[in-house]
VOKEDO-716894 format. One record per atom (N, C-alpha, C): x, y, z. Coordinates in steps of 0.05 Angstrom, whole numbers, padded with zeros to 5 digits, always signed. Layout:
BEGIN
XYZ/...
//
This chain:
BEGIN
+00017-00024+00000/+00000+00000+00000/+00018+00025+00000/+00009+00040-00014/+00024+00070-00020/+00018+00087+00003/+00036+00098+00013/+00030+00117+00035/+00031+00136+00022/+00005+00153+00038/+00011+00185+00033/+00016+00198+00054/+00035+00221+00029/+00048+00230+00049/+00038+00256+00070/+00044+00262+00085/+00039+00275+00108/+00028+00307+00107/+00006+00312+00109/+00001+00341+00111/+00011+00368+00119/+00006+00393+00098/+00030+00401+00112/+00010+00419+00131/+00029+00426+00149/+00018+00441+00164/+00009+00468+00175/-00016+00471+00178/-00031+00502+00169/-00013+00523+00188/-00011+00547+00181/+00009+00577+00181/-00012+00586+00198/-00002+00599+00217/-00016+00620+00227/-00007+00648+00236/-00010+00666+00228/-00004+00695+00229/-00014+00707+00260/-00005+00714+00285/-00013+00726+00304/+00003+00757+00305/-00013+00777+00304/-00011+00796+00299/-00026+00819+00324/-00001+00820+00344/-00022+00833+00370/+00004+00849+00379/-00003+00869+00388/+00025+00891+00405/+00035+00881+00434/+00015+00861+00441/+00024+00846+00469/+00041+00829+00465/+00069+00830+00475/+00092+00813+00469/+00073+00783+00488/+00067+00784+00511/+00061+00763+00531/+00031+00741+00514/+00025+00761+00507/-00009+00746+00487/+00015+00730+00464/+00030+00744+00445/+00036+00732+00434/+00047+00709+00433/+00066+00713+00453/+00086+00685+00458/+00057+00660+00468/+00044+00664+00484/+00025+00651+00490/+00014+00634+00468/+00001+00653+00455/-00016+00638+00425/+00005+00622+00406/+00026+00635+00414/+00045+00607+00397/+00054+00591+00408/+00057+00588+00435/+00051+00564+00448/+00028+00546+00441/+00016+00550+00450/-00012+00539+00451/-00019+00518+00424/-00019+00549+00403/-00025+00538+00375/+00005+00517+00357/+00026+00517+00373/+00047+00499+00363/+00041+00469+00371/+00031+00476+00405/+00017+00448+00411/-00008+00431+00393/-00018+00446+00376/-00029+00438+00359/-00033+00429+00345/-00002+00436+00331/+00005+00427+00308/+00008+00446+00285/+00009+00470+00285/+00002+00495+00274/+00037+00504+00264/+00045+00515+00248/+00062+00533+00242/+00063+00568+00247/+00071+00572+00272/+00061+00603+00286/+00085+00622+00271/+00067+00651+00260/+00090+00674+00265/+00079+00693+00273/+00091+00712+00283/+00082+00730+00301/+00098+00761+00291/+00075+00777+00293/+00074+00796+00292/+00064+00823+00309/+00090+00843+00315/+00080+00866+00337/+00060+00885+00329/+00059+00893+00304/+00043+00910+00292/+00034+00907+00257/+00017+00925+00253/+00004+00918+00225/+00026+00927+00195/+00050+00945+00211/+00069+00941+00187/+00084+00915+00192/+00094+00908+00216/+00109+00880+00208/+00091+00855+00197/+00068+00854+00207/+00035+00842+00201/+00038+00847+00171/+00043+00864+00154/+00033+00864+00132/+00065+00850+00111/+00080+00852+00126/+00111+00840+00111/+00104+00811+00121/+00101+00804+00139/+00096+00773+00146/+00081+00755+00129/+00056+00772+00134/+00027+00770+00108/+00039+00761+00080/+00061+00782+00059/+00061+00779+00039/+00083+00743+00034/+00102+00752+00061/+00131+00729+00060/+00117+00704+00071/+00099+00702+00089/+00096+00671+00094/+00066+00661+00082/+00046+00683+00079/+00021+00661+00062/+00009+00646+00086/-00006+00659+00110/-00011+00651+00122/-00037+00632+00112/-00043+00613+00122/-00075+00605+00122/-00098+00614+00137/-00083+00636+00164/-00100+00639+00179/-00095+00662+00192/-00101+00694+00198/-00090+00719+00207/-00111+00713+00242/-00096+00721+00265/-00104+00724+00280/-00100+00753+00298/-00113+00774+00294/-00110+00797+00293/-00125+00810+00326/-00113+00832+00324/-00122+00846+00351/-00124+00880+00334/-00146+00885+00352/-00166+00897+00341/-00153+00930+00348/-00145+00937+00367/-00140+00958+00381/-00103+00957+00377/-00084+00971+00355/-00062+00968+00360/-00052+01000+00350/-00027+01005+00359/-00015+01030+00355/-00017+01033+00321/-00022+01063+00318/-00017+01054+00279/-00046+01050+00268/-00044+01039+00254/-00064+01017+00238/-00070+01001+00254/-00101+01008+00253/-00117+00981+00277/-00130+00964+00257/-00141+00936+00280/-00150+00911+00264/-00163+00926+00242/-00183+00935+00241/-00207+00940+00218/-00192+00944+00184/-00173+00966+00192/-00154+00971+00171/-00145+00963+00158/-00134+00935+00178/-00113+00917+00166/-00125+00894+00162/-00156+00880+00160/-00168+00875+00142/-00174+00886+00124/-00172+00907+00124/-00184+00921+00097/-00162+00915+00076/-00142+00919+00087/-00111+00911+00071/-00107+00888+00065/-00118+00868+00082/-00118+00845+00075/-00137+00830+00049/-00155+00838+00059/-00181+00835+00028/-00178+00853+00003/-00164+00871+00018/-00161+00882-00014/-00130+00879-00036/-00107+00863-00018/-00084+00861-00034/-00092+00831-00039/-00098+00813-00027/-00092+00783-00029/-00125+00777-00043/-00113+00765-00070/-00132+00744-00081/-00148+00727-00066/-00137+00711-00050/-00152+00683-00042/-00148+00699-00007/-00155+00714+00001/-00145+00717+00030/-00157+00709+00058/-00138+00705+00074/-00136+00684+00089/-00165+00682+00109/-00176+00674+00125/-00199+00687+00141/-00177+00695+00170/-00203+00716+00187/-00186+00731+00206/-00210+00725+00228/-00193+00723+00252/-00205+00722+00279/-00196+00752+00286/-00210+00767+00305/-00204+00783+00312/-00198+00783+00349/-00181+00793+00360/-00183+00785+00393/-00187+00826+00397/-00204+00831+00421/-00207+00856+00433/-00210+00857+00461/-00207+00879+00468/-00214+00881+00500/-00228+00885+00503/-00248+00903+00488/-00271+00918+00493/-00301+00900+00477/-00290+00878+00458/-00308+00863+00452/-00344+00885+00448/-00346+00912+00433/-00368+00913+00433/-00387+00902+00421/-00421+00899+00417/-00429+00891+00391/-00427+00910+00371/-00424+00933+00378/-00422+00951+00343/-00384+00940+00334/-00377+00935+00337/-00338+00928+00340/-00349+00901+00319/-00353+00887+00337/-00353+00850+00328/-00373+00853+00301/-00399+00870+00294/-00419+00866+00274/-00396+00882+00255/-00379+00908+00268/-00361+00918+00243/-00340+00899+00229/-00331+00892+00250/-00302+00865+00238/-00324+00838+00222/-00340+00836+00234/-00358+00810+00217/-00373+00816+00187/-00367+00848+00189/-00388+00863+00162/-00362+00872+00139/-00338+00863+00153/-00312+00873+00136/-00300+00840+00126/-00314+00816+00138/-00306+00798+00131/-00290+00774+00151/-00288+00785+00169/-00273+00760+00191/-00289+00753+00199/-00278+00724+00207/-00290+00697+00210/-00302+00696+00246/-00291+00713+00265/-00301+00707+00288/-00282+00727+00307/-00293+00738+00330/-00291+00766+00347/-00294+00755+00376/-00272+00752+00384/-00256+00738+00409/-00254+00754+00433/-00261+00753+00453/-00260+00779+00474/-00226+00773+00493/-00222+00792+00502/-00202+00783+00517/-00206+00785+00541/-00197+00777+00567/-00166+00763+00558/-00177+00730+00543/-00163+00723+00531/-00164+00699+00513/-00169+00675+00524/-00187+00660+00524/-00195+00638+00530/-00182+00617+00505/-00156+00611+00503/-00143+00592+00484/-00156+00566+00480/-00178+00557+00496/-00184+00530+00488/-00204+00541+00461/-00218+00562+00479/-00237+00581+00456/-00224+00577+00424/-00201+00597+00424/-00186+00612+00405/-00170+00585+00383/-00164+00561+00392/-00156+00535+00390/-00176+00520+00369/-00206+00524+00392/-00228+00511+00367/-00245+00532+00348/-00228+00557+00347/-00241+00574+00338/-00217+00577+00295/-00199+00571+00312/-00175+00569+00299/-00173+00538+00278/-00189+00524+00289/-00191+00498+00269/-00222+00502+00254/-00246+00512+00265/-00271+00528+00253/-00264+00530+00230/-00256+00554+00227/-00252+00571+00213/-00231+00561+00183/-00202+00540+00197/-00190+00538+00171/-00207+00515+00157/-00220+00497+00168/-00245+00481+00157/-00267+00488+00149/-00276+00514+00151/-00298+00520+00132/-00301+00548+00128/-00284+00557+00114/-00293+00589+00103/-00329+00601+00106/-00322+00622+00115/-00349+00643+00127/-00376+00630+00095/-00356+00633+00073/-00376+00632+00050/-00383+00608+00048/-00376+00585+00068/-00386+00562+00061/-00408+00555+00090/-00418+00574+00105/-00431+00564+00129/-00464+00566+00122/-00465+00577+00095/-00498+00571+00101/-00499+00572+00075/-00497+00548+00051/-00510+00540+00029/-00534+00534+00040/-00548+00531+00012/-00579+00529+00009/-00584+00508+00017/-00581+00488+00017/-00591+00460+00019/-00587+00450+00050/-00612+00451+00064/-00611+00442+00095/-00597+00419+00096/-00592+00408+00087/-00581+00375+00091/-00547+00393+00096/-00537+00406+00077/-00512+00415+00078/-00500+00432+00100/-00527+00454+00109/-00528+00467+00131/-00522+00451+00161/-00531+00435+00158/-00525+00419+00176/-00506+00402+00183/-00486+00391+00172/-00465+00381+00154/-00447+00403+00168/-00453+00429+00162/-00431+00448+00172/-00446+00464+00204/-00466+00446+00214/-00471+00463+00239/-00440+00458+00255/-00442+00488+00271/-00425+00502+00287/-00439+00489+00330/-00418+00489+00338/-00423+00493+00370/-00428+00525+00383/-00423+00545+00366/-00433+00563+00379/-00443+00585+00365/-00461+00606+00356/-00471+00632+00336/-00472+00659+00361/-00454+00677+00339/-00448+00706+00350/-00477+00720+00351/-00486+00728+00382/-00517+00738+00386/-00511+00759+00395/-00531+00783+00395/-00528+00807+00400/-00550+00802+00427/-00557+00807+00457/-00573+00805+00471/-00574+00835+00486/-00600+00840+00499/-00605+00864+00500/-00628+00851+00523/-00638+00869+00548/-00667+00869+00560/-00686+00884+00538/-00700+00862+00539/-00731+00871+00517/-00746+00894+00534/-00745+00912+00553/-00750+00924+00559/-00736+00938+00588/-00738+00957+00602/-00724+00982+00617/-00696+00994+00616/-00674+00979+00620/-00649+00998+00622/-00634+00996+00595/-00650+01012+00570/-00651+01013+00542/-00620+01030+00549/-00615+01042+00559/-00584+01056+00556/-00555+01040+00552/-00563+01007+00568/-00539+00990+00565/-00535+00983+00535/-00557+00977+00517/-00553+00976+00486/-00548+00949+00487/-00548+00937+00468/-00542+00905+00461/-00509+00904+00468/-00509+00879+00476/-00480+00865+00493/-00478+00846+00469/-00455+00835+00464/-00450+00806+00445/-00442+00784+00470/-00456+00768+00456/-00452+00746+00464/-00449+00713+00444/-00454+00691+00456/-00447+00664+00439/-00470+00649+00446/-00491+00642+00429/-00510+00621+00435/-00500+00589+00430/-00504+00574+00454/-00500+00551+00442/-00523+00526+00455/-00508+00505+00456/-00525+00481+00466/-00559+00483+00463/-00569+00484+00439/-00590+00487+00428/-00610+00468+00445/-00634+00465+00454/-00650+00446+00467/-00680+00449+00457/-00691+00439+00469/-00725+00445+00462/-00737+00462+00472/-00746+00483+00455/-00752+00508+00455/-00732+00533+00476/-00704+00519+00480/-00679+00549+00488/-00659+00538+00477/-00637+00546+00487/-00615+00541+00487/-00589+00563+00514/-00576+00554+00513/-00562+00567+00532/-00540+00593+00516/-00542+00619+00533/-00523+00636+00516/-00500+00653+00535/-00484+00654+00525/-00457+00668+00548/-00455+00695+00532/-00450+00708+00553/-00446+00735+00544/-00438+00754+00572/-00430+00787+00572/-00418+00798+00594/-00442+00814+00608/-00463+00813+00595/-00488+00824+00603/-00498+00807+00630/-00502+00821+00645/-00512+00821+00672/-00545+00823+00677/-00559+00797+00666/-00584+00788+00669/-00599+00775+00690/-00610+00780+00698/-00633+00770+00728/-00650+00745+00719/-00648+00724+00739/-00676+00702+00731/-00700+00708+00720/-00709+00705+00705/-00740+00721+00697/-00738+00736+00675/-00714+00755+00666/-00710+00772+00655/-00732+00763+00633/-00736+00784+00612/-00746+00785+00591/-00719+00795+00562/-00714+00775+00551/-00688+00786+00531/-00683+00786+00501/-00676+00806+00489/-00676+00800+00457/-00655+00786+00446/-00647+00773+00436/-00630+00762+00425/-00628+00762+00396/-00607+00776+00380/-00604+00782+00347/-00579+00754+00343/-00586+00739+00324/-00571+00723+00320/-00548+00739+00298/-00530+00722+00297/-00505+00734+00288/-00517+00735+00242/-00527+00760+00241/-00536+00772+00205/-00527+00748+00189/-00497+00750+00185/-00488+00728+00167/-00497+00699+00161/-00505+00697+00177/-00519+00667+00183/-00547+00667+00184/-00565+00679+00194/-00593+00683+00200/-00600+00707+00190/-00611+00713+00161/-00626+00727+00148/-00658+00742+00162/-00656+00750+00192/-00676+00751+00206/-00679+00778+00209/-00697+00797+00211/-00695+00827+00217/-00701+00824+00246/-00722+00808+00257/-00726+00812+00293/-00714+00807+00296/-00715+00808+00326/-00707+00795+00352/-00706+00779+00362/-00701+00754+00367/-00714+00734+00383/-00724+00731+00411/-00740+00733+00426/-00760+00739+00453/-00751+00708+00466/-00730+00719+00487/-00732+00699+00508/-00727+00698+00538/-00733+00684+00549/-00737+00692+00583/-00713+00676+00598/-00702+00686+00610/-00674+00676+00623/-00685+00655+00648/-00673+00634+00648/-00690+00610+00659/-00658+00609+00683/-00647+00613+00674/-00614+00603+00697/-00589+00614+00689/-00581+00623+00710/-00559+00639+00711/-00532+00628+00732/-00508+00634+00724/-00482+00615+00729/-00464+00631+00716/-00442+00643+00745/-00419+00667+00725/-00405+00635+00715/-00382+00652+00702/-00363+00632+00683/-00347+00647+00670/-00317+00645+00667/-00297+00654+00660/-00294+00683+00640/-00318+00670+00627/-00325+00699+00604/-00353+00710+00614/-00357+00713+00637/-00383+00727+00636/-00404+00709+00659/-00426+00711+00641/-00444+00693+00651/-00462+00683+00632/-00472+00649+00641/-00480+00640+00622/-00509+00633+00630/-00527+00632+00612/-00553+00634+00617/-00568+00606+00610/-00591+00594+00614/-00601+00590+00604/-00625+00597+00600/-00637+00605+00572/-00659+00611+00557/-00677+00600+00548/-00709+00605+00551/-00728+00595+00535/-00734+00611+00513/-00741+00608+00493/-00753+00623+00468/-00783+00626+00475/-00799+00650+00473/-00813+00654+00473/-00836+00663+00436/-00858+00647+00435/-00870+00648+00415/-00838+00652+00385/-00823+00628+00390/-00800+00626+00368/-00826+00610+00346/-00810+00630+00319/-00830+00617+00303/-00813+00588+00292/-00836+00583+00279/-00827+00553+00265/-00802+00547+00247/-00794+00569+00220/-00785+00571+00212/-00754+00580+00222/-00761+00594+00236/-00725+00599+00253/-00720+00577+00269/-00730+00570+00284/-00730+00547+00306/-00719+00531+00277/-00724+00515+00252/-00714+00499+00244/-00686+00509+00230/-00684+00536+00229/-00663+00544+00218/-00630+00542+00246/-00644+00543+00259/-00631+00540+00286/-00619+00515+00289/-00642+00490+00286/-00633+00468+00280/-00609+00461+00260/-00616+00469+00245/-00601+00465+00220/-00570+00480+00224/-00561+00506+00232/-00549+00517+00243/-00521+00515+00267/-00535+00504+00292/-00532+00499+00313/-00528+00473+00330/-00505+00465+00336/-00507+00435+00342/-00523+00433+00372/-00549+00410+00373/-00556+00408+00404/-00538+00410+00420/-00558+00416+00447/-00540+00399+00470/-00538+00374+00473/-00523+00360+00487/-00517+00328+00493/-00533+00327+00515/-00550+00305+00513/-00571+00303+00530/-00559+00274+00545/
//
């Protein structure tokens, strides 16, 4: 039997002004199996970019100079086939994460970095490009459901000044699912939830009532019922979203 031979192994560009983040992520991501280079800013970021051909840019959003947004912009607009981008921030807003997601990167990471996160966020992504997460055909949609969708959550009604928070819906169940985010929600609450545009072609909101609450490393994580979810999203959800393990 013919052996084949051995894969090569995927490049990754980390591009952040934190010497300590950096060395980190190339730890981490070498344990992987990954080929790391690293970059202090978006001019050495952009010489790295052209000399190594990354498969994969991992960018930080806030840097001296030319910040993330920019240097996607530079990225999509010099490179033919170009690479997809995670973005990492401190400030993690939802207008920030819908900007970097409306310029083209693949997913908007809060810091400080949760690397197991950034790890399966980092194999996501070089396995299925943004343009391949929601063909037409449900059978396929599903085929490429995800463990987690970027949600915008907000109280459906009184302290309208906090504005929608981002957060991550996941573990899908019968009629909720559970969602993490830095928003500071009460048992009972009443809450909107905007699923992440790219994926869910929806103009509302989704109406759901916070059933359980539990801080956790990034925040706090909830669990949610959907309230009057219609039929048609609920299956798009399915299709979308991997259950929970029951």
């Amino acid at each position: 039997m013919t052996e084949l031979p051995p894969a090569t192994p995927k490049r990754i560009l980390v591009i952040d002004d934190v010497a300590e983040l950096r060395e980190l992520a190339q730890t981490v991501l070498q344990e992987e199996g990954f080929v790391v280079e690293l970059a202090q800013d978006a001019a050495e970021g952009g010489l790295k970019l052209l000399a190594t051909k990354p498969d994969l840019v991992i960018l930080d959003l806030m840097m001296p100079g030319v910040d993330g947004f920019k240097f996607l912009e530079y990225v999509r607009a010099t490179t033919s086939d170009p690479p997809p981008v995670v973005f990492l921030s401190g400030g993690r807003t939802a207008e920030s994460a819908l900007k970097g997601l409306g310029l083209g990167a693949f997913a908007f990471l809060a810091k400080p970095v949760n690397f197991k996160t950034l790890v399966e966020t980092c194999h996501a992504a070089l396995a299925r490009p943004v343009a391949a997460i929601a063909p037409g055909d449900p059978a396929e949609r599903r085929a490429h459901a995800r463990r987690a969708v970027l949600v915008q959550v907000q109280l459906a009604a009184g302290d309208a000044e906090k504005g929608p928070v981002l957060g991550e819906m996941t573990e899908l169940s019968a009629g909720g699912a559970a969602v993490i985010s830095l928003a500071d929600f009460t048992i009972g609450a009443r809450v909107h939830v905007m699923p992440d545009p790219r994926i869910f072609h929806h103009t509302a909101p989704l109406i759901a009532e916070v059933r359980s609450r539990s801080e956790v490393d990034t925040g706090f994580r909830y669990g949610i019922e959907f309230v009057g979810l219609d039929p048609g999203m609920e299956r798009l959800l399915r299709e979308h979203l991997i259950p929970a393990v029951s």
